[in-house]
N, C-alpha and C positions, 0 to 999 in steps of 0.2 A: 332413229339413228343417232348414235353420240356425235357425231363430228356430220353434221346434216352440209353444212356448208362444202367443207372440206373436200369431203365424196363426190356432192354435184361438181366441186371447181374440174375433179380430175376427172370424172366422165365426160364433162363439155368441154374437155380441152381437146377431144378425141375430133375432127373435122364430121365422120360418120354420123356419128350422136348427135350434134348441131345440125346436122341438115335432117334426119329423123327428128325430132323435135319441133322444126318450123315445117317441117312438110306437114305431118300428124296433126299439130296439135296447136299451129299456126292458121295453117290448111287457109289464106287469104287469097284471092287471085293472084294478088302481086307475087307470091313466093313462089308459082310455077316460072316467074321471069328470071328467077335468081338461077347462075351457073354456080353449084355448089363443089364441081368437080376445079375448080380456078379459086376457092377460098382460102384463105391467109389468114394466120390470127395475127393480132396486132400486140404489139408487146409495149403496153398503159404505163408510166410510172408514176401519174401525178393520183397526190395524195392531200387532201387538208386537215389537220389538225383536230379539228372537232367530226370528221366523220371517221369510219374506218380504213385503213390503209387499204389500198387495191394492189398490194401485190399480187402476182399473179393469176391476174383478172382474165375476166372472159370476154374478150372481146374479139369479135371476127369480118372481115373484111372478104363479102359476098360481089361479086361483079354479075352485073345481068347479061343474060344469053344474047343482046342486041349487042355487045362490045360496047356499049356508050362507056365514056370515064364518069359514071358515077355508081358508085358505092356503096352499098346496105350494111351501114355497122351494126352489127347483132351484137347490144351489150347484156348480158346475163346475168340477174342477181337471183339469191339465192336469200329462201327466210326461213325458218321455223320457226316464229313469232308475228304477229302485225305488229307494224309498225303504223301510226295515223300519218308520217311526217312521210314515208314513202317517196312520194310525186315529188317531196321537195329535194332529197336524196337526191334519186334520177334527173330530175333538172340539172343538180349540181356538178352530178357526173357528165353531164350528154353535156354541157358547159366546158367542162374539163376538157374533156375530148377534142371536140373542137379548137379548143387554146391550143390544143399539143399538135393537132395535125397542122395549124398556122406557124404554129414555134417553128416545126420539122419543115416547110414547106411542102405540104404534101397534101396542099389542093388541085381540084382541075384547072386547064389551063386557063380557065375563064374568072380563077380564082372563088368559086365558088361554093360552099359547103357541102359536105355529102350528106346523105339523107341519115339519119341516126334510129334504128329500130329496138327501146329498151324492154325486157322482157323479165319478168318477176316470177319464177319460180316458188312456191308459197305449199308448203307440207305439216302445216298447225293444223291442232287438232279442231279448234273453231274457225268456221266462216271468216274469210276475209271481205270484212264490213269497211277498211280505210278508202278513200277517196284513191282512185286510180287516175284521175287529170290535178294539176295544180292549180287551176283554176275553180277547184272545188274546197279548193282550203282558206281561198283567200275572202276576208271579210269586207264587202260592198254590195249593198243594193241592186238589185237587178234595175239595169239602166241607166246606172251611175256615169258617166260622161269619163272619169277615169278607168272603166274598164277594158277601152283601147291602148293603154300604157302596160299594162298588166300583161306579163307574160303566161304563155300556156305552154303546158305541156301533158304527156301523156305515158303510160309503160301499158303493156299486155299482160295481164294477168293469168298466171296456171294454176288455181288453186286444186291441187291434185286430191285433196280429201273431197272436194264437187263434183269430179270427175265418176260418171256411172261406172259402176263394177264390171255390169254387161260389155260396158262398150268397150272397157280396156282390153276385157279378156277376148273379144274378136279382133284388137288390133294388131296389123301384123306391123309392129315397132317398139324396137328395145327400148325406148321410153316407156311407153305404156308399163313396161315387164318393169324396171326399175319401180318407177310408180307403184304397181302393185306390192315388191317386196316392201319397200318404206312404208306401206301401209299397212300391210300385214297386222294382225295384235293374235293368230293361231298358229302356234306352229306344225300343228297337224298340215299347211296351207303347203309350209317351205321347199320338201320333196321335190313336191309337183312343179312347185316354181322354177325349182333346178332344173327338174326335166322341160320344162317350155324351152329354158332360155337356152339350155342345152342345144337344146332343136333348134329356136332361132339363130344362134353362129353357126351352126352347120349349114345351114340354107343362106347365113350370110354372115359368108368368114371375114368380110369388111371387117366386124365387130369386134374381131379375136382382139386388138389392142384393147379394149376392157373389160375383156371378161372375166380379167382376175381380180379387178375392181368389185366386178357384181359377185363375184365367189366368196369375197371377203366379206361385201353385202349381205349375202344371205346367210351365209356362218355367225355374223355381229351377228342379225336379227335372230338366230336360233339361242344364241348362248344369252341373250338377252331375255328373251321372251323365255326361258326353259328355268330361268334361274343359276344359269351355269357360270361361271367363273371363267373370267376372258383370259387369263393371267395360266389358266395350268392348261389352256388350249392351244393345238397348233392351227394356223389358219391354211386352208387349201392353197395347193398349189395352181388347182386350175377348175375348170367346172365340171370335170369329170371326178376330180378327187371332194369337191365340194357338193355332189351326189351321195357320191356311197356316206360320206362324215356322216351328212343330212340324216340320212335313213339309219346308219346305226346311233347317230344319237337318238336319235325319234325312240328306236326300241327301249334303251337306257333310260327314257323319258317317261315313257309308258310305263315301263314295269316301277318304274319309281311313284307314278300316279297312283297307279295301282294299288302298292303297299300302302301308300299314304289313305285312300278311299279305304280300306280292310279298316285301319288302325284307326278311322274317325270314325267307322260305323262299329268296333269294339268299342271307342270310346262312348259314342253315344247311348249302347245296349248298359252301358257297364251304370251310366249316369243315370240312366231312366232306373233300373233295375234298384238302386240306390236312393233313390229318391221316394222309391213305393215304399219300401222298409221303411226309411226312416220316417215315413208320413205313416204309417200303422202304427209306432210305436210312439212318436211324438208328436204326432197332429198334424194338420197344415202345414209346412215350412216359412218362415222368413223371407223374404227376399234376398240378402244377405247368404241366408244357406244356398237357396237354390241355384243362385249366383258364382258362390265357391265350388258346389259341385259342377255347375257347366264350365267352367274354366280347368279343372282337375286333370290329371292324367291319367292312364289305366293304373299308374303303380298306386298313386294315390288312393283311388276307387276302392281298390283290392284292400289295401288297410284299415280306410274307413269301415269298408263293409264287415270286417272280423270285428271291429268293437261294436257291433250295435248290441249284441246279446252282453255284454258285460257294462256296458257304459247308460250313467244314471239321469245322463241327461244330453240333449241334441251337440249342446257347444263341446264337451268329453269326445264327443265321435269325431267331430271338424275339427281339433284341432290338427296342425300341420303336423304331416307324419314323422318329421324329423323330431 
């Protein structure tokens, strides 16, 4: 995806999709305690200077089904790259946080902290090898008498390129489906994907507030992976309209393969065909020659091939036909 960050900010800002996400693919005892139908996002403004701004951050405010006053912040970051320094990021922020709910007054009444749950969303194309605890970054001796001063911390790792194929494609959650378009690289895949997801909002209209997120989703991933030009496309209106595009671009896509496989396998008849002549009449070839003719075009082939009978020597035939 061009804008990877972007796309996830607006999906997770949906309540549905955050609680599909920690339920799936969370799936920890403690997330059956969480009441997701009582969740609030939290509106973050603080920012420091040497990291990224958090505007319109993802950040959500989970109450448990005991009614206790304490609070499950689900903070959501978002990578297409590792990062090694991660943990120290998420420290910085679950820090932040903290500050501003003190700032706000808007601890429990025992003035307490709420619990802080950071969650790294992770769509690179290699393994996420970074240290997931901050305490994995920091350089002292195991047993060091200063490693009680040293803070820790921790984030939950998604790396969705780790994620089994099998397993995605029997889970019934628009995460998953997400996931699989972002990973997509066939567009022969995308159809179908339309029709899944299709199917999953109708079985759960919850979703309908992003669907035209994922419609947009799947049309980038098509004009992308097809070679197609974003700029003379119009994008779906909804998932139904992001169906039929699907499949009539597919045909357009196809029949373009197609001509293209005819005109490399003329091109390749034409080269071979070219190459026997001029090896009958001028020996071995060069490297050099054989080289110019694999690169050649059929108009070029066709000219060559008329001077071999008038032409006195290999370099007279290769010169360029202009």
């Amino acid at each position: 995806m061009a804008d990877h960050d972007g796309t996830y900010h607006q999906v997770y800002t949906d309540p549905h999709m955050v609680a599909d996400l920690m339920v799936h693919f969370v799936n920890e005892p403690w997330v059956q305690e969480l009441d997701f139908t009582h969740m609030q996002r939290l509106n973050t403004k603080f920012h420091l200077r040497f990291l990224p701004k958090r505007e319109g951050d993802v950040v959500w405010q989970i109450p448990t089904h005991s009614g206790a006053m304490v609070y499950l912040l689900v903070m959501l970051e978002f990578q297409s790259a590792v990062n090694w320094m991660m943990a120290v990021r998420i420290v910085a922020y679950t820090n932040l946080l903290w500050l501003q709910l003190v700032h706000e007054k808007k601890l429990a009444s025992d003035g307490s902290l709420p619990p802080i749950f950071p969650a790294v969303i992770y769509n690179g194309e290699h393994p996420w090898l970074a240290p997931v605890r901050l305490r994995d970054l920091i350089g002292l001796p195991e047993g060091s008498p200063l490693w009680k001063f040293q803070p820790d911390g921790q984030f939950f790792l998604i790396d969705q390129g780790r994620l089994p194929p099998d397993l995605l494609r029997q889970m019934e959650a628009v995460s998953a489906l997400l996931f699989r378009i972002d990973q997509c690289m066939d567009p022969e895949e995308l159809p179908g994907l339309a029709e899944e997801l299709f199917q999953m909002i109708t079985r759960h209209p919850e979703f309908e507030n992003v669907a035209r997120i994922l419609a947009d989703m799947l049309w980038y991933a098509m004009v992308t992976l097809t070679g197609e030009s974003v700029a003379r496309k119009t994008f779906p209106k909804d998932l139904m309209e992001a169906q039929i595009m699907l499949q009539e671009n597919m045909k357009t896509w196809r029949a373009k393969q197609q001509q293209e496989w005819l005109h490399t396998g003329r091109q390749k008849e034409g080269a071979s065909m070219l190459t026997r002549q001029l090896q009958r009449r001028f020996g071995d070839l060069p490297p050099w020659a054989s080289q110019k003719i694999a690169d050649a075009d059929l108009s070029a082939l066709e000219k060559w091939s008329l001077r071999i009978l008038d032409a006195q020597t290999l370099e007279s035939v290769l010169v360029d036909p202009s």
